[in-house]
C-alpha positions in Angstrom: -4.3 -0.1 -41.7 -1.4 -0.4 -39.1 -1.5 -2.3 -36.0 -0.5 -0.8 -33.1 0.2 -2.7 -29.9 0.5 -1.1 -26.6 1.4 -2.7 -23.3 2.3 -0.7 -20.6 2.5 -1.3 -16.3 4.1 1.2 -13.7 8.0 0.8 -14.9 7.4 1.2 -18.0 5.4 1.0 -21.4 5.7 -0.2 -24.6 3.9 0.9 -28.0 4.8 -1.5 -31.2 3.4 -0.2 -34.9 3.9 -1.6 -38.1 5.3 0.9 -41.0 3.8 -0.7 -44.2 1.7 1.7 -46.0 -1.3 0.6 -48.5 -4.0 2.0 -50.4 -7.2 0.2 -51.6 -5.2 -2.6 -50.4 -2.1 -1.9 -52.7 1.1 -1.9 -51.2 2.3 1.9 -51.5 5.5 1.8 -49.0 7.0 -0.1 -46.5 9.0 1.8 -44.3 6.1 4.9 -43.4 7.4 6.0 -39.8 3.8 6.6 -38.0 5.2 6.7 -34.7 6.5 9.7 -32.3 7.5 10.6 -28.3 6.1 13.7 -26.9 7.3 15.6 -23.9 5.4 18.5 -22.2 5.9 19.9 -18.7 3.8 17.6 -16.7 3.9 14.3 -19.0 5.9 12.0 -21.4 3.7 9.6 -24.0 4.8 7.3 -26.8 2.3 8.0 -29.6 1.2 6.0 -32.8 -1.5 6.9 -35.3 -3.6 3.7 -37.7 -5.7 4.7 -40.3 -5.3 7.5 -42.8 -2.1 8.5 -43.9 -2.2 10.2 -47.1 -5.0 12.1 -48.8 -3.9 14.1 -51.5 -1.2 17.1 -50.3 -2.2 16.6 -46.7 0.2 14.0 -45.2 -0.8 12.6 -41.3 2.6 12.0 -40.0 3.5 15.5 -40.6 0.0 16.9 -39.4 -0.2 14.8 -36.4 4.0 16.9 -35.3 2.3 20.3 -36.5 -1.0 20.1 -34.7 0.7 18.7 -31.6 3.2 21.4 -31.5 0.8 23.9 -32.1 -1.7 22.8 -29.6 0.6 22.9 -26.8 0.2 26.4 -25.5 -0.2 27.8 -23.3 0.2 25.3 -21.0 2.4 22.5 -22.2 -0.1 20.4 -20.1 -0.8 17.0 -21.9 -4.6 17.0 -21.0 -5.1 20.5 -22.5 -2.9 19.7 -25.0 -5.2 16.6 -25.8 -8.2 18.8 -25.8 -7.2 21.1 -28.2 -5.3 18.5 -30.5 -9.2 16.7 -30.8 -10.6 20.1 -32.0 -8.0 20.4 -34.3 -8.6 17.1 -35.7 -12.2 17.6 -35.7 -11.7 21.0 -37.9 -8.5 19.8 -40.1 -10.0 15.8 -40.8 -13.6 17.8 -42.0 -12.2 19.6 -45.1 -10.2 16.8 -46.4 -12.5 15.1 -49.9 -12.2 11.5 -49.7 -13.7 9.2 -52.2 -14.7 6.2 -49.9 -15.7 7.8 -46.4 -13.9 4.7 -44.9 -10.8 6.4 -46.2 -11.1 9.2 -43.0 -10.4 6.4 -40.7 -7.8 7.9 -38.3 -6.7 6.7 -34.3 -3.8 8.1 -32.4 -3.1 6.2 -29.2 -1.1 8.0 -26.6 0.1 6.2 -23.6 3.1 7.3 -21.2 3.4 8.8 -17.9 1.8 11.8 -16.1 4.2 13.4 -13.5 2.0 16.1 -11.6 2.0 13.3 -8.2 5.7 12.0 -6.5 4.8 8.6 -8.0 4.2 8.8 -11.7 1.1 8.4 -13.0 0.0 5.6 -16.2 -1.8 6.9 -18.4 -3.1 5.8 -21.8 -5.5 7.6 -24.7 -7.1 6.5 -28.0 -7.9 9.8 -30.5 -10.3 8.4 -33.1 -13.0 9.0 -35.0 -13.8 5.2 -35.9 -12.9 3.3 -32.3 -13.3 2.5 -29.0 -11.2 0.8 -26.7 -13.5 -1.9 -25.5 -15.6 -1.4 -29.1 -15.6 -2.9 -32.3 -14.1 -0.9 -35.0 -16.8 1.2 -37.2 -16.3 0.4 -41.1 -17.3 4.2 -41.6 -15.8 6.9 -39.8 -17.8 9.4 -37.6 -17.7 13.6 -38.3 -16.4 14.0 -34.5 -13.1 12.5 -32.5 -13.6 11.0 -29.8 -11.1 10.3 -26.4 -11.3 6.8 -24.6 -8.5 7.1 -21.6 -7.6 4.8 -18.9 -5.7 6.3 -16.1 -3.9 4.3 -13.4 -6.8 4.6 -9.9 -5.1 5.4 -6.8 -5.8 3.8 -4.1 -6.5 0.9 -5.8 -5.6 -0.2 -8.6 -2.9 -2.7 -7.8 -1.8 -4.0 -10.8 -1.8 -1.1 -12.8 -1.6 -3.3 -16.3 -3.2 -2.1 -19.8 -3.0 -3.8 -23.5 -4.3 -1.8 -25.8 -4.9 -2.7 -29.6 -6.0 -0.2 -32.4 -6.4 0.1 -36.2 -7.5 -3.7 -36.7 -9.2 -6.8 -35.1 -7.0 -9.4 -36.5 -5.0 -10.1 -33.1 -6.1 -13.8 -32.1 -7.6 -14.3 -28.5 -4.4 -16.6 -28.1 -2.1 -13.9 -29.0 -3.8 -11.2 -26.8 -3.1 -13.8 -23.8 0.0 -14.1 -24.2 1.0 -11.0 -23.9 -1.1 -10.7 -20.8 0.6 -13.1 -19.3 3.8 -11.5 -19.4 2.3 -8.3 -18.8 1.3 -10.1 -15.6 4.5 -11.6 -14.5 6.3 -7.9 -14.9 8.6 -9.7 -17.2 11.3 -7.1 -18.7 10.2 -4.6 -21.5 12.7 -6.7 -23.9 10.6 -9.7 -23.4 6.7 -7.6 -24.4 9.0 -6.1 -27.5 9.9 -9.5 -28.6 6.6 -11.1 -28.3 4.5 -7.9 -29.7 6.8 -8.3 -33.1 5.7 -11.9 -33.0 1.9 -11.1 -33.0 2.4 -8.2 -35.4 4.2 -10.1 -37.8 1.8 -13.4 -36.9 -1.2 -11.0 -37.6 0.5 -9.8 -40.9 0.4 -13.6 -42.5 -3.1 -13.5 -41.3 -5.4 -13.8 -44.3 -7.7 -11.5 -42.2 -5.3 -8.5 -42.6 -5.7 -8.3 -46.3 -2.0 -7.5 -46.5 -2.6 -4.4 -44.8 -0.4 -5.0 -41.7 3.9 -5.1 -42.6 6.6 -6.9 -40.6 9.4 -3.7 -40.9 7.9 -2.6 -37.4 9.4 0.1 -34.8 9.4 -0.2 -30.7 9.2 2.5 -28.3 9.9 1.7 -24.6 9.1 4.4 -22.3 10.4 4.4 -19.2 8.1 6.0 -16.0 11.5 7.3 -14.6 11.4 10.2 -16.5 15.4 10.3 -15.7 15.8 7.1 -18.1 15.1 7.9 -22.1 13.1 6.4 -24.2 14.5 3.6 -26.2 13.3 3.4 -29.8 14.5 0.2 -31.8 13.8 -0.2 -35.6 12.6 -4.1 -36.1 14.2 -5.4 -39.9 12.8 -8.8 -41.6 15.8 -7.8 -44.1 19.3 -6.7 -44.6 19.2 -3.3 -44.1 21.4 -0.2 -44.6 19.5 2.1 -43.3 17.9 2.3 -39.6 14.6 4.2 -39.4 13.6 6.0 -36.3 10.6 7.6 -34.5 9.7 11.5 -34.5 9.4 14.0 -31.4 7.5 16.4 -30.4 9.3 18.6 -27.8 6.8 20.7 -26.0 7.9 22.0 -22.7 8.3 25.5 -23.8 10.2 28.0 -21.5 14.2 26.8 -21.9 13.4 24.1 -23.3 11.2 25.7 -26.2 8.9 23.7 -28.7 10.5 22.3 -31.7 9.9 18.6 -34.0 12.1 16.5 -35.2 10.8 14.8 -37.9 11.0 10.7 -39.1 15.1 10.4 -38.4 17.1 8.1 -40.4 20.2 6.6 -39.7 22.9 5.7 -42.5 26.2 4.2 -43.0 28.8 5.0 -45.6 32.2 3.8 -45.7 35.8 6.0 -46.9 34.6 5.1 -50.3 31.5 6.1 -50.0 29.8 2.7 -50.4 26.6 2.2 -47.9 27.3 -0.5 -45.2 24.8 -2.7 -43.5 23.5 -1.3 -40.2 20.8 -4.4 -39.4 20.5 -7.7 -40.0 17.4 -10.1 -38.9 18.2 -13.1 -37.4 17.7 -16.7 -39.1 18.7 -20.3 -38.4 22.3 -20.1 -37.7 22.5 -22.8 -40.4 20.6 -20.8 -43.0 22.7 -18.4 -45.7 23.4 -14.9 -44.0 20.4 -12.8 -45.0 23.4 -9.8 -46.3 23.9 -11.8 -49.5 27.4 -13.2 -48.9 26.4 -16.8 -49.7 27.8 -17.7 -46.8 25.6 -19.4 -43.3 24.7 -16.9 -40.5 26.5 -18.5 -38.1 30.0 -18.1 -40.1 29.2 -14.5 -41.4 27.2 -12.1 -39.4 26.0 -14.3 -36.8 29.5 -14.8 -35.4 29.3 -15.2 -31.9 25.4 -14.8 -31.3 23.7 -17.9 -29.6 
């Protein structure tokens, strides 16, 4: 069950997801991209789906570009577009055969900008047919999907902050202040990254979690400017020669058409053709390198970083 943390304010918002993939509570993959940006004509939205990934042929992360794609005419309008994605799931989730009705367990949160007003809009939704924000989590999925929003009130709302959380309930209380509080103080989108990694990966040694929640994790920031692009960062707890992305959804039509691209990867090969190492975690500067040399971080590849 992936994690997905969300925090998001008028400049910006961030959506963090974890990438491990289990079944039954066997570890099936680690680096499962269930993340994606979507851009229609009034709207931009980072997007992250928990629950149900696999179930025989069918395959969520490439359903969820399909269905988007396809449900975004003939408007291009995101809350259309939201409307007739939740049928689709509703039609598509229905004739899939599961053996444990727990398995159908899906949530796609959706959070971003609407740009129909000279100020942009926040605007945040959760897709599910297990959850509610504000809700426990059901154990056993429900035949319909359901759409909790929260959009920014004008005049009004002055603060304009949201943390969302979907897919589990192992976040501590502590942890879910925390990032409040810097929510709160309008600290830079840098600083909510670097402390939603450290509740995701705090919530993965959680006992709670079952092992269901992994520390390879990817961050989407999403500026409101819709000038500024996204910034997607893939977050390593090992070496690494390969740097995993997040997919689009491009659904504007006119000139600008409707097309997906689709999990993007990043490699590295050298004249020889050998792979070189694109990411490296950081460790005690004292502590071997984690690429292997045998040599400390500080005197390999954490030259020069403080």
């Amino acid at each position: 069950m992936t994690l997905i943390l969300g925090l998001m304010n008028r400049a910006y918002t961030v959506l963090v997801s974890d990438r491990r993939l289990t079944c039954d509570g066997v570890l099936v993959e680690e680096e499962s991209n269930k993340a994606a940006t979507l851009i229609c004509r009034d709207a931009r939205v980072a997007i992250a789906f928990t629950g149900l990934a696999r179930q025989g042929d069918f395959r969520t992360n490439r359903w969820l570009l399909e269905a988007l794609s396809s449900s975004a005419g003939p408007d291009f309008l995101v809350e259309p577009i939201i409307a007739r994605f939740r049928e689709r799931a509703i039609r598509d989730l229905a004739s899939l055969t599961v053996r444990n009705p727990a398995d159908k367990r899906l949530s796609i949160v959706m959070a971003g900008y609407v740009y129909e007003e000279a100020v942009p809009r926040c605007y945040c939704w959760l897709i599910s047919n297990f959850e509610k924000w504000g809700s426990p989590p059901h154990r056993n999925p429900g035949d319909i999907f359901e759409v909790s929003s929260y959009r920014e009130q004008r005049p009004g709302d002055q603060d304009c902050s949201a943390l969302f959380i979907a897919g589990t309930d192992v976040v501590s209380e502590d942890a879910v202040a925390s990032m409040w509080t810097l929510l709160k103080e309008q600290r830079p989108a840098g600083a909510l990254v670097g402390k939603a990694i450290e509740v995701l990966h705090a919530s993965a040694d959680s006992p709670k979690s079952g092992g269901r929640i992994g520390k390879q994790c990817t961050s989407i920031v999403l500026p409101s400017d819709p000038s500024k692009a996204a910034e997607v960062k893939y977050h390593t707890v090992t070496a690494t020669y390969t740097l995993h992305g997040v997919s689009h959804v491009e659904a504007r039509g006119s000139e600008f058409g409707i097309y997906i691209i689709d999990d993007p990867e990043i490699e590295y090969r050298n004249a020889s053709g050998a792979p070189g190492l694109l990411a490296i975690p950081k460790v005690g500067r004292n502590q071997p390198c984690p690429c292997g040399s045998g040599k400390k971080y500080k005197r390999c590849h954490g030259r020069g970083v403080r």
